[in-house]
C-alpha positions as CSV (number, residue, x, y, z in Angstrom):
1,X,70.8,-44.5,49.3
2,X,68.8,-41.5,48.1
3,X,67.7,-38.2,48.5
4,X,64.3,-38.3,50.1
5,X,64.1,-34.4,51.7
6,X,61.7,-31.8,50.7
7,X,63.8,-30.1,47.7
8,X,62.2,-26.7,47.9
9,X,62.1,-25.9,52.0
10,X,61.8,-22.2,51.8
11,X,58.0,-22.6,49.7
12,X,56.5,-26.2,50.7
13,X,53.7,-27.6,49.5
14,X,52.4,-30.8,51.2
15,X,51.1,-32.8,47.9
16,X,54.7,-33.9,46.0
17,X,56.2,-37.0,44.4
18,X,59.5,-37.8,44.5
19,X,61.2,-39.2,41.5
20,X,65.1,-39.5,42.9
21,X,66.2,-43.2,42.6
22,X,66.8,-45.8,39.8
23,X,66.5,-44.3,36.3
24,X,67.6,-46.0,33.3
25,X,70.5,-44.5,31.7
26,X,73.4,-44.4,29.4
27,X,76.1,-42.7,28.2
28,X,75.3,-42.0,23.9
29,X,78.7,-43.2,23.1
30,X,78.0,-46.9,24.8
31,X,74.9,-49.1,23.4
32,X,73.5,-50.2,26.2
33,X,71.2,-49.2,29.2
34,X,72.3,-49.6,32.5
35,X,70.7,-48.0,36.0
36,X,71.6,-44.8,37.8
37,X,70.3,-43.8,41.2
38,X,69.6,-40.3,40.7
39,X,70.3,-37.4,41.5
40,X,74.0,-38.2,42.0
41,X,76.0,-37.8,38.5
42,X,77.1,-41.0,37.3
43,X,81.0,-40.0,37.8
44,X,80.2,-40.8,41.6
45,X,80.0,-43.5,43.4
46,X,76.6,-43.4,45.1
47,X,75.0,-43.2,41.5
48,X,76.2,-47.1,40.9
49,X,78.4,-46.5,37.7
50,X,81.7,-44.2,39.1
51,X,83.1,-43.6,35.7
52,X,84.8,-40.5,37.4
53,X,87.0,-40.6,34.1
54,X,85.0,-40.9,31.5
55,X,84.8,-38.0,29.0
56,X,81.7,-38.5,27.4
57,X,79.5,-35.5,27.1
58,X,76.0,-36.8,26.6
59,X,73.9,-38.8,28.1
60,X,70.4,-40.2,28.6
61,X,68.2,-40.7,31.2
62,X,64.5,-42.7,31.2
63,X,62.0,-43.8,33.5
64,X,58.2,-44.1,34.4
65,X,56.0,-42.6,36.6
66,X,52.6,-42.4,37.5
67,X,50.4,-39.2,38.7
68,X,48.1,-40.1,41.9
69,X,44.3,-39.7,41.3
70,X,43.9,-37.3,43.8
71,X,46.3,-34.7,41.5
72,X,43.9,-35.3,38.4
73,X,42.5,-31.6,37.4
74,X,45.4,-29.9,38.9
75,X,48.2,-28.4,36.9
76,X,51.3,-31.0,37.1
77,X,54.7,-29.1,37.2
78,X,58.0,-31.3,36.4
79,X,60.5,-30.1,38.7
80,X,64.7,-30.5,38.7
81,X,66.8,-29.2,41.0
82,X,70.1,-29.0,38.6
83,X,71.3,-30.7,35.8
84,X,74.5,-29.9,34.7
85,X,74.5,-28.6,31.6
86,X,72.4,-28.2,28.9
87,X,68.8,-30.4,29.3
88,X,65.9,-31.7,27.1
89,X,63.2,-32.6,28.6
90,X,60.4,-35.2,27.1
91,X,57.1,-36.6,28.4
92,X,56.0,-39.8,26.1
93,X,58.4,-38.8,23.5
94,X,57.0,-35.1,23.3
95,X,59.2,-32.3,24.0
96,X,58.4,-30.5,27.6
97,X,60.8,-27.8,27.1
98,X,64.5,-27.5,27.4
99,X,67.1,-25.6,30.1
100,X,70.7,-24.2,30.1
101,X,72.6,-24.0,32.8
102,X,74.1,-26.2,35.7
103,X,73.7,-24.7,38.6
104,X,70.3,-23.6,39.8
105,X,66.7,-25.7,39.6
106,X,64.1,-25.1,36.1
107,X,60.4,-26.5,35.7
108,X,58.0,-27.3,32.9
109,X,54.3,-27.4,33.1
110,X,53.7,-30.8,32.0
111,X,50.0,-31.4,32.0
112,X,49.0,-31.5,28.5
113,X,51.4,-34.0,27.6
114,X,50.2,-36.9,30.2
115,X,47.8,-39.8,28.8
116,X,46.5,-40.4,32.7
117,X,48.2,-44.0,32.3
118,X,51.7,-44.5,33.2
119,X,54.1,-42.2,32.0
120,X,57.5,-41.8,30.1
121,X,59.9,-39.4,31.3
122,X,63.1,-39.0,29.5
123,X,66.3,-36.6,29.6
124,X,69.0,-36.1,27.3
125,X,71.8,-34.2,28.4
126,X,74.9,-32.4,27.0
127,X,77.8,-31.0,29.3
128,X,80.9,-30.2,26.8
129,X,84.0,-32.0,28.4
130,X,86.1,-29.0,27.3
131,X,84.1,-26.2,26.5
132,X,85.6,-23.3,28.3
133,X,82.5,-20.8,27.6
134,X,80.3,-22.8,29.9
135,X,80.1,-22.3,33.9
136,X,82.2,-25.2,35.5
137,X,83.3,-23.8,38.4
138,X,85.7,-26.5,39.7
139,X,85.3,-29.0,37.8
140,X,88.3,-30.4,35.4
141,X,88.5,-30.5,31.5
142,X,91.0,-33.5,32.2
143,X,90.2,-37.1,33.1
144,X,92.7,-37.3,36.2
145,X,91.7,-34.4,38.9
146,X,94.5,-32.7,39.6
147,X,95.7,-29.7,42.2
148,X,92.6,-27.7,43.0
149,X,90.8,-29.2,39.9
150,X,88.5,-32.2,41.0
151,X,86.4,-34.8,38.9
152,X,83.9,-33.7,36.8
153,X,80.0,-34.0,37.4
154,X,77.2,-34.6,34.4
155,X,74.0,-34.3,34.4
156,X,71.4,-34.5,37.1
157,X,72.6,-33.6,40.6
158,X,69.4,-32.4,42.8
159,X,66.0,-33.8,43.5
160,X,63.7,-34.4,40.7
161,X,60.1,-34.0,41.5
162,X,56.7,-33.4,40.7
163,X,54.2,-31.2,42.3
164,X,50.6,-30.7,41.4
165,X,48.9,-27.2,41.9
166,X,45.2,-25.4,41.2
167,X,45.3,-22.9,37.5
168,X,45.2,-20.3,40.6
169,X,48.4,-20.4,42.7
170,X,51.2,-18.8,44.3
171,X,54.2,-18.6,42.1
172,X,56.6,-17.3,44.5
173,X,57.2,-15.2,47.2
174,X,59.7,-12.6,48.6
175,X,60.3,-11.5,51.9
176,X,62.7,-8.3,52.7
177,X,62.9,-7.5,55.9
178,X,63.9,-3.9,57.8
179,X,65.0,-4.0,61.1
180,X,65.0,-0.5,61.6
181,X,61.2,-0.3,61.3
182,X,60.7,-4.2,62.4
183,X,58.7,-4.2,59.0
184,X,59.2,-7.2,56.6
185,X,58.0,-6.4,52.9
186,X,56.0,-9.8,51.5
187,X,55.6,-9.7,47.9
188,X,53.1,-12.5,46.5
189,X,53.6,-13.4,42.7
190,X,50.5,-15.1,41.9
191,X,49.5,-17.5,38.5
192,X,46.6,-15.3,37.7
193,X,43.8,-13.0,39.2
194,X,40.1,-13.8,39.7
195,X,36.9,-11.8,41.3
196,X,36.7,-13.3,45.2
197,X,40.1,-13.8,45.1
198,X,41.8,-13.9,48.5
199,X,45.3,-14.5,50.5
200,X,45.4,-14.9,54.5
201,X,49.1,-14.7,55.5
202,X,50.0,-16.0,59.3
203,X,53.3,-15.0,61.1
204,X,54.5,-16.8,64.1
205,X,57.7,-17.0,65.9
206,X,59.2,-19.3,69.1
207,X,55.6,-20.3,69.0
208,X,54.1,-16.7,68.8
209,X,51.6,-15.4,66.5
210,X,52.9,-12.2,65.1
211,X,50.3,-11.5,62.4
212,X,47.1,-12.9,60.7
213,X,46.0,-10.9,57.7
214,X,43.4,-11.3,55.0
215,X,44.5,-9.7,51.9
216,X,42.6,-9.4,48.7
217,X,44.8,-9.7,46.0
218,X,43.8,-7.1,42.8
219,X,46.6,-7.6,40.9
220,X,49.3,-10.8,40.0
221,X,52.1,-9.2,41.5
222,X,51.0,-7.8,45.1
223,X,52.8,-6.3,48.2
224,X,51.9,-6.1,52.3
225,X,54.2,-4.6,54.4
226,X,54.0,-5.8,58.2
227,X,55.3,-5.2,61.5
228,X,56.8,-8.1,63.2
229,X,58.3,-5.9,66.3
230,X,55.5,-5.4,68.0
231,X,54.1,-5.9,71.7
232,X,53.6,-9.6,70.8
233,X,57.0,-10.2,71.3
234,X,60.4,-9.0,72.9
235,X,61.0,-5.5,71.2
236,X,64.5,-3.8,72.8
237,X,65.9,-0.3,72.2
238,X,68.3,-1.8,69.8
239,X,64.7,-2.6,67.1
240,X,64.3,-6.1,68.2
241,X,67.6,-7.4,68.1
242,X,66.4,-9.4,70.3
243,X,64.2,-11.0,67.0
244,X,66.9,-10.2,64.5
245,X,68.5,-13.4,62.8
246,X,72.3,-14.1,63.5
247,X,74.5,-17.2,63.3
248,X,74.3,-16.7,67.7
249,X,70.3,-16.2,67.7
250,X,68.8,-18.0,64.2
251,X,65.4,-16.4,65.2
252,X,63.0,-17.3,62.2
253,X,59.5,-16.2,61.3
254,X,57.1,-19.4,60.0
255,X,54.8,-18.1,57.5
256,X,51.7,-19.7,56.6
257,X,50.2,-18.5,52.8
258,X,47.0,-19.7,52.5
259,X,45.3,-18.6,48.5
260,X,41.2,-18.9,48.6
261,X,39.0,-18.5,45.9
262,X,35.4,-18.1,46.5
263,X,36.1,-19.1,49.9
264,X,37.6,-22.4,49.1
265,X,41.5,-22.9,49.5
266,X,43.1,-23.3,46.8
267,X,46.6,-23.7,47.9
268,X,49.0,-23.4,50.5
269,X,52.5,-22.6,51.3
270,X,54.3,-23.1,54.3
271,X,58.0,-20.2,54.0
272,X,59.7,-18.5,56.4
273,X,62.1,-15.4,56.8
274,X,64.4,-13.8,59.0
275,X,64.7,-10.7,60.1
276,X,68.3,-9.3,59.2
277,X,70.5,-6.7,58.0
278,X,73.7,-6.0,56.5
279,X,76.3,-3.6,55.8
280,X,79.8,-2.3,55.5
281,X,81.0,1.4,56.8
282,X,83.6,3.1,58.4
283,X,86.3,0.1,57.5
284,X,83.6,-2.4,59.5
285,X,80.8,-4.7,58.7
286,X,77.6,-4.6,60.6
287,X,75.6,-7.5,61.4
288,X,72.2,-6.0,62.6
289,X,73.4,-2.5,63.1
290,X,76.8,-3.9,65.0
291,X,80.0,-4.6,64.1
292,X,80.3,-8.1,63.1
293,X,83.5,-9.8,62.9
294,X,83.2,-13.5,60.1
295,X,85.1,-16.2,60.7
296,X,84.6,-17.8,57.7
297,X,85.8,-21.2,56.5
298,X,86.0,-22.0,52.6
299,X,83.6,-24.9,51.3
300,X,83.9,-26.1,48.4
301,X,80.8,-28.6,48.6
302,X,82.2,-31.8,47.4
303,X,81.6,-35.1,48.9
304,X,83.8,-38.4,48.4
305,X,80.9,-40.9,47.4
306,X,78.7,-38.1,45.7
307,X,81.3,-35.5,44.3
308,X,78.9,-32.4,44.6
309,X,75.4,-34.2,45.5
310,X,75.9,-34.1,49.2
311,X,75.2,-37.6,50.1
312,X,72.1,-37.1,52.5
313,X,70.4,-33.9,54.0
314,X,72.0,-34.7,57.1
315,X,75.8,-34.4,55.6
316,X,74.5,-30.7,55.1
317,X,73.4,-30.6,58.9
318,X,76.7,-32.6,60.0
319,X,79.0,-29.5,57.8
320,X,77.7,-26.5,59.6
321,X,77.7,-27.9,62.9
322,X,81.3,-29.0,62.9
323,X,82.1,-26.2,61.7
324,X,80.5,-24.1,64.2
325,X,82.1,-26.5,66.9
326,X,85.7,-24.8,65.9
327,X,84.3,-21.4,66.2
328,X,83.7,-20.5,62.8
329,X,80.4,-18.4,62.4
330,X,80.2,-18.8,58.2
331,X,81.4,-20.3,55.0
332,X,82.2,-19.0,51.7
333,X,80.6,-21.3,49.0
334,X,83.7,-21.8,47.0
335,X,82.7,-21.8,43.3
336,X,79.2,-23.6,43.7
337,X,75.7,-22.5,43.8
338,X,74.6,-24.9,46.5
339,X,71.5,-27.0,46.9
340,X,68.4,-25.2,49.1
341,X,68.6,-27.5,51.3
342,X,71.9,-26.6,52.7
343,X,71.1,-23.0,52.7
344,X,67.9,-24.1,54.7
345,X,70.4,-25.8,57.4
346,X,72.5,-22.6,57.6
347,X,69.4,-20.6,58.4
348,X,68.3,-23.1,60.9
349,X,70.9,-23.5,63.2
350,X,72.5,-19.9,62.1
351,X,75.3,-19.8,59.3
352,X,76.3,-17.2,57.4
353,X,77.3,-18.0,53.8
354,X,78.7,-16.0,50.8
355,X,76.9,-17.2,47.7
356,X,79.0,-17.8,44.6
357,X,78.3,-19.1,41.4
358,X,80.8,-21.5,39.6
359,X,82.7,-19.7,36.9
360,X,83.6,-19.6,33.1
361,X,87.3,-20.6,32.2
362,X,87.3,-18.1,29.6
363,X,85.8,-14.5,28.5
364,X,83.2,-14.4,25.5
365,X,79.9,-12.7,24.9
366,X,78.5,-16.6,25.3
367,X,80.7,-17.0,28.7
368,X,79.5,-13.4,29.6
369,X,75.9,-13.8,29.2
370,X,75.7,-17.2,30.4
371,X,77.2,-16.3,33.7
372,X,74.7,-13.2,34.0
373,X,71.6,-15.7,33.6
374,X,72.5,-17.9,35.8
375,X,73.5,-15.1,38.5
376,X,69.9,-13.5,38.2
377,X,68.1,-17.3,38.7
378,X,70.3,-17.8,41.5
379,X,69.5,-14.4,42.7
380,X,65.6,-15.1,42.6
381,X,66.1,-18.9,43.7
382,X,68.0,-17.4,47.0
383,X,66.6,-14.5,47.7
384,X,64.7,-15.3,50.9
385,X,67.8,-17.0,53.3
386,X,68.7,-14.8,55.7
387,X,72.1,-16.9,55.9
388,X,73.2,-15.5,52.8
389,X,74.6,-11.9,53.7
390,X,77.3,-11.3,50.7
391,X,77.6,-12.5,47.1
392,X,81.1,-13.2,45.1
393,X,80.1,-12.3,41.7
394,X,83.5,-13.5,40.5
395,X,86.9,-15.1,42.1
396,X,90.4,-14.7,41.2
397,X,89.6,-13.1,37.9
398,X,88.3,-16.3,36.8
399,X,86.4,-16.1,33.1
400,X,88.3,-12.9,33.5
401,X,91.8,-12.9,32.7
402,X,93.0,-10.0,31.3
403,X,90.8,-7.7,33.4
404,X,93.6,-5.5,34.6
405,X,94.2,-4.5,30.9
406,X,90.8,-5.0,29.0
407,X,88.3,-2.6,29.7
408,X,85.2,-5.1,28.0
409,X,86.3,-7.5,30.8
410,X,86.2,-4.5,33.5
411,X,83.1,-3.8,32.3
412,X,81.5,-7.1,32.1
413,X,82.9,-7.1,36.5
414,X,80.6,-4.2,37.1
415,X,77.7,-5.2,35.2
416,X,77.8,-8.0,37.3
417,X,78.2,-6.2,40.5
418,X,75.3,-4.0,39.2
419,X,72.8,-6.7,38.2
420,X,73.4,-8.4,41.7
421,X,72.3,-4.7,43.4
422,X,70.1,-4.5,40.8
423,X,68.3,-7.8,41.8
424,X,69.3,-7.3,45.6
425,X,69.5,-4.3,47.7
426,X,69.7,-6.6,50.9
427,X,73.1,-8.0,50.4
428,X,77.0,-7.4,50.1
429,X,78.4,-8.1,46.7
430,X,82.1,-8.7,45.9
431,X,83.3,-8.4,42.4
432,X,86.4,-10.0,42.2
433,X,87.4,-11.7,45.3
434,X,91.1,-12.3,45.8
435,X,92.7,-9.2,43.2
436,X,91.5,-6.9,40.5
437,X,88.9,-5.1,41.9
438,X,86.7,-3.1,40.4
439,X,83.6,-2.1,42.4
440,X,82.8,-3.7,45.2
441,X,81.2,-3.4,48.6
442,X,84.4,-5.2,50.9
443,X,88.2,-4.8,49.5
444,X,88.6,-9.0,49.8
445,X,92.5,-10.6,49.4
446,X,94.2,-14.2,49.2
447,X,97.3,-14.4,50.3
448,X,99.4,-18.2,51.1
449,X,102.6,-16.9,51.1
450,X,102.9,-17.7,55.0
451,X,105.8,-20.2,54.6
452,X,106.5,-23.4,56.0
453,X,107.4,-23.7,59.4
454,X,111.0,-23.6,58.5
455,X,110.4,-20.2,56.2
456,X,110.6,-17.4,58.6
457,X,111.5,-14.9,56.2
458,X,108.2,-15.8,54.3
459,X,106.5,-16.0,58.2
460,X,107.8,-12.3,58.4
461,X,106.4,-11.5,54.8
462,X,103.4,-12.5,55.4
463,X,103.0,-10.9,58.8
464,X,103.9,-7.3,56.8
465,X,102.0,-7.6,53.8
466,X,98.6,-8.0,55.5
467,X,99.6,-5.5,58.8
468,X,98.7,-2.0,57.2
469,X,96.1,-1.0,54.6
470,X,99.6,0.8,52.5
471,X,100.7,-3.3,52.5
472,X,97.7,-5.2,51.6
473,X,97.3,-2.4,48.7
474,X,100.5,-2.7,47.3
475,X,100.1,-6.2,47.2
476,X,100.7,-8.4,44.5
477,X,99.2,-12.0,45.1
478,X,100.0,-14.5,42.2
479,X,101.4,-11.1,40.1
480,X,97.9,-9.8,40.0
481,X,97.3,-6.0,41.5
482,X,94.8,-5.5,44.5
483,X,92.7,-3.5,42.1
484,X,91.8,-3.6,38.2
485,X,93.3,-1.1,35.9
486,X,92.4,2.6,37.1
487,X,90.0,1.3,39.9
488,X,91.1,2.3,43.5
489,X,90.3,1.6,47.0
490,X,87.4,3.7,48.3
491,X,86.8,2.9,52.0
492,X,85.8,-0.6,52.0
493,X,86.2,-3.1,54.8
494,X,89.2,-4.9,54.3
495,X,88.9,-8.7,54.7
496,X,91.4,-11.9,53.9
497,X,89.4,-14.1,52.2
498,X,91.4,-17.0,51.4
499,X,94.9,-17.9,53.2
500,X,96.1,-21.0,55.0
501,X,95.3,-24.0,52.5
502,X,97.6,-26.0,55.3
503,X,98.1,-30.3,54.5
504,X,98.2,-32.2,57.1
505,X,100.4,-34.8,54.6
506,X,103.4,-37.2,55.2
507,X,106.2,-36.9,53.2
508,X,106.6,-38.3,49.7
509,X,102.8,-38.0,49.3
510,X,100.7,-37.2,46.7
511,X,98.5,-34.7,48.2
512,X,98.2,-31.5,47.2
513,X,98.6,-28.3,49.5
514,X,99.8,-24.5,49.7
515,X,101.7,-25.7,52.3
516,X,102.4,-28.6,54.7
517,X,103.1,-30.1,58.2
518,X,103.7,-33.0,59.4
519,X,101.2,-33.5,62.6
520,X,98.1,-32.6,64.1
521,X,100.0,-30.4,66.5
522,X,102.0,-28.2,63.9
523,X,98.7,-27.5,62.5
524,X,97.0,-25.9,65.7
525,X,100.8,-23.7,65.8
526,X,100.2,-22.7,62.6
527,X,96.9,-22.0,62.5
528,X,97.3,-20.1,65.5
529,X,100.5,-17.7,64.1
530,X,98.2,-17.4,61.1
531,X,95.4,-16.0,63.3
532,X,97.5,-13.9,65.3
533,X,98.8,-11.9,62.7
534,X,96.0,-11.3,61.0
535,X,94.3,-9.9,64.6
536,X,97.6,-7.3,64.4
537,X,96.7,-6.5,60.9
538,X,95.5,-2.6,61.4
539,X,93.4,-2.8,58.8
540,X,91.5,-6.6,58.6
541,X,87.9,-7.2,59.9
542,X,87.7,-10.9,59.3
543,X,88.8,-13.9,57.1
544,X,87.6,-16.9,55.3
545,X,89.9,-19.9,55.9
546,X,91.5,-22.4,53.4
547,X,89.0,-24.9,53.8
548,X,87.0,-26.9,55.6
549,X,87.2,-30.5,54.5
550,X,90.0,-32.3,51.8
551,X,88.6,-33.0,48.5
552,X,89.8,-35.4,47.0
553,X,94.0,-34.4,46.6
554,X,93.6,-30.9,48.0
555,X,94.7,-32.5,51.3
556,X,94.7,-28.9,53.3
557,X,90.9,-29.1,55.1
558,X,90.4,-29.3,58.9
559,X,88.4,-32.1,58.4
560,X,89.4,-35.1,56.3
561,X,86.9,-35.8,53.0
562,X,84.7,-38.3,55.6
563,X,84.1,-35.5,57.8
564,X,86.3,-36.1,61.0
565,X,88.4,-33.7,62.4
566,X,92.0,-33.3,62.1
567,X,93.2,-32.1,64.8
568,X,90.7,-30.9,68.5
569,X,87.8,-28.7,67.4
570,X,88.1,-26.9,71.2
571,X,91.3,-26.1,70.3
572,X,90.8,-24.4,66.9
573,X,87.6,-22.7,68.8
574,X,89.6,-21.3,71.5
575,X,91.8,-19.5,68.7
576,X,88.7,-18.5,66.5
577,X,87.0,-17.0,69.7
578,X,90.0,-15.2,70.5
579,X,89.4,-12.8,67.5
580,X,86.5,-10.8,69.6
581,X,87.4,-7.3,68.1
582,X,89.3,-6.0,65.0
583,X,90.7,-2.3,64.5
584,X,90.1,-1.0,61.2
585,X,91.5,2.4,60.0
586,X,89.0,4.4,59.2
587,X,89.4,5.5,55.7
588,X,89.0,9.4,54.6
């Protein structure tokens, strides 16, 4: 098995070569070469070795390739997807460049060290078992995973590919979209800039041409703003909401970027966008200029045979759609920057998600600057899925401990909050989700003190801290305050963003939960109390569930880790649908 998918679906090129499947490889502490089938870390099963408990940090990686004779005279970029943590890349023994960071994709222009014969590609790779100033997000410092700590994942974990283009080309491009004005703003980001230089962009939707433009590009960096709301296609009194994307209408734009110079193409790129807005005021969130209630499940993107390389593009597909068969209408990305392609699915079939990047265990100026680069390239990487409507800059003071008390630490929360705005004005961003807030655009609480089914004093509890805004603020989850230090509440929405965390276990197991029953059944009753009180909260507009699948000993998913459901998906549905409006206070 292998990953065979496009890598890169929201800017496609037809000419590519794959290079996922069996690599040499070893581990630098161990002599000898073996195989791996890459991109799947060789803790996992699916990369044939499994040593989920070895604590070796480095590792190497080798194989040969050879560039078609139809790519000769183009520019050859070397692509990865991820490679967890620090990389050095070498083509016949040269060096190509070299990357840190484990969670979002990098690329070296390798066409001045190929010999046009058959090529050596090699990768040597560090990720520090215990290094605590380095993003790990889930993943344990400890050979045994243990409680919500799971095995750790080295080295390459996405697609690894190659991709020929002309000296002229698009580098990127960047699509934000206004529903107000049913305008969409395409900004082109181009290699370089020649005389006779020109870029015809086509818009279509359901099969629809929107717009067809010639644009003549002066400049490396250059913007068009069009209308997609015109007479071409439904246009309503509420600006095309008709055309607007949601997880109940995923209408998407296909856009064609064709780059010609001296009338020849030069290259071509296939995107799309959606058109979509969001926002939070008067104690609500709006979804396309409406309140929009999320019923979002926490997904913490692990897999049993690939840990987190999902282990085909259709186990992406298969996630969101049984999801959306129990009524839930978005996940929260649960410390992982998630590969493209899932993000891809959730725009597709219509998914929201909360980005999040995976977090330092520690604060220093090397923990602190390593998690602001790798925010800003997943900014750029993501920037054009509509699914993506609200970034968690940070979780459960995580690489943060003593925020409540150090003011460097509160400040290093809003510089994050800021560079996110900064980078994106389209989104929602969360500073801290779960306590210690500083600034942040939705007030978001965990709370799993709901009790077993036995507990009704904690039932009660639970039921009266999340029932008035006075309760949830005076709060104290795991000892930690609602809000950092001097930081107050301002009029944000309200949300519960992790609760539940429910194992479906027998007794005298191992597994791992918040809490536990003993059936299918007790789940749905739980479940259901757990949803009911948070519809009679006063304040709440929406929640993110504890999670969607087991992962290894967290035992506390709806689905077990092979994706099959617990307990009826109509059943958990019929609860979800039941939450069809939420009464905020509105806060003055």
């Amino acid at each position: 098995m292998s990953r065979e998918e496009y890598p890169r679906p929201q800017f496609k090129r037809t000419e590519w070569k794959n290079l996922n499947g069996i690599w040499d490889f070893r581990l630098t502490d161990e002599e000898e070469w073996t195989h791996i089938n890459v991109p799947f870390v060789f803790q996992s099963k699916l990369s044939h070795i499994g040593k989920k408990n070895s604590m070796c940090d480095r590792m190497q990686y080798r194989r040969v390739f050879s560039i078609p004779n139809d790519w000769k005279g183009k520019k050859i970029i070397l692509h990865f997807g991820a490679v967890d943590y620090f990389a050095k890349v070498y083509i016949n023994g040269k060096l190509a460049g070299a990357h840190e960071g484990g969670n979002t994709g990098f690329a070296f222009d390798i066409t001045d060290l190929l010999t046009n014969e058959t090529e050596l590609l090699e990768v040597c790779v560090t990720d520090p078992c215990d290094d605590e100033t380095i993003l790990r997000g889930k993943q344990f410092w400890q050979k045994e995973a243990c409680g919500i700590w799971y095995t750790r994942s080295s080295g390459i974990w996405q697609t690894v590919w190659l991709e020929p283009v002309n000296p002229v080309h698009i580098e990127k491009v960047r699509f934000t979209s206004d529903i107000d004005t049913g305008n969409v703003d395409i900004k082109l980001f181009l290699s370089e800039v020649k005389e006779n230089l020109s870029c015809r962009i086509s818009i279509s939707a359901n099969d629809n041409q929107i717009n067809d433009i010639v644009i003549r590009p002066g400049q490396k960096e250059v913007s068009v703003v069009l209308n997609v709301f015109g007479n071409k296609i439904l246009n309503t009194s509420t600006h095309g909401n008709g055309m607007c994307w949601s997880p109940e209408n995923p209408v998407l734009f296909e856009t064609s970027l064709r780059l010609f110079l001296n009338d020849v193409e030069v290259d071509k790129v296939q995107s799309y966008f959606g058109m979509r807005k969001i926002e939070a005021r008067n104690g609500m969130i709006y979804l396309n200029n409406h309140p929009y209630i999320q019923k979002l499940l926490l997904d913490q993107g692990y897999w049993p045979d690939g840990l987190i390389t999902a282990p085909s593009d259709e186990a992406f597909r298969k996630d969101i759609c049984m999801a959306k068969a129990m009524g839930f209408n978005g996940c929260r990305k649960h410390q992982k920057c998630e590969d493209p392609r899932f993000l891809y699915w959730a725009d597709k079939i219509g998914f929201l998600v909360w980005g999040e990047m995976a977090a330092c265990p520690q604060f220093t100026a090397d923990s602190a600057v390593r998690t602001m680069n790798e925010w800003a390239s997943a900014v750029n990487r993501d920037y054009n899925h509509p699914s993506i409507v609200t970034w968690v800059a940070l979780n459960e003071s995580w690489g943060v401990p003593q925020i409540e008390r150090d003011t460097m630490q509160q400040a290093f929360s809003l510089a994050l909050y800021y560079e996110i705005k900064s980078l994106d004005k389209t989104r929602l961003v969360i500073s801290n989700d779960g306590w210690e807030i500083t600034k942040s655009d939705i007030c978001t609480i965990h709370n799993y003190q709901h009790g077993h089914e036995q507990e009704t004093s904690k039932q009660q509890a639970f039921r009266d801290n999340i029932s008035t805004l006075k309760s949830i603020l005076n709060m104290q989850p795991s000892g930690r305050k609602i809000y950092a230090g001097t930081y107050e509440y301002n009029g944000e929405p309200v949300m519960l963003t992790e609760f539940g965390g429910i194992s479906l276990d027998t007794q005298g197991s191992d597994n791992w939960g918040y809490t536990y029953v003993q059936s299918g059944t007790q789940l749905e009753i739980v479940y259901q109390r757990l949803i009911e009180d948070i519809k009679a909260s006063e304040v709440l507009f929406g929640y993110c569930y504890t999670q969607l699948a087991d992962v290894q000993q967290e035992t506390n998913g709806l689905l077990t880790e092979d994706r099959k459901y617990k307990v009826d998906p109509q059943i958990i549905k019929k609860i979800n649908d039941g939450v069809c409006y939420m009464h905020p206070i509105v806060w003055e």
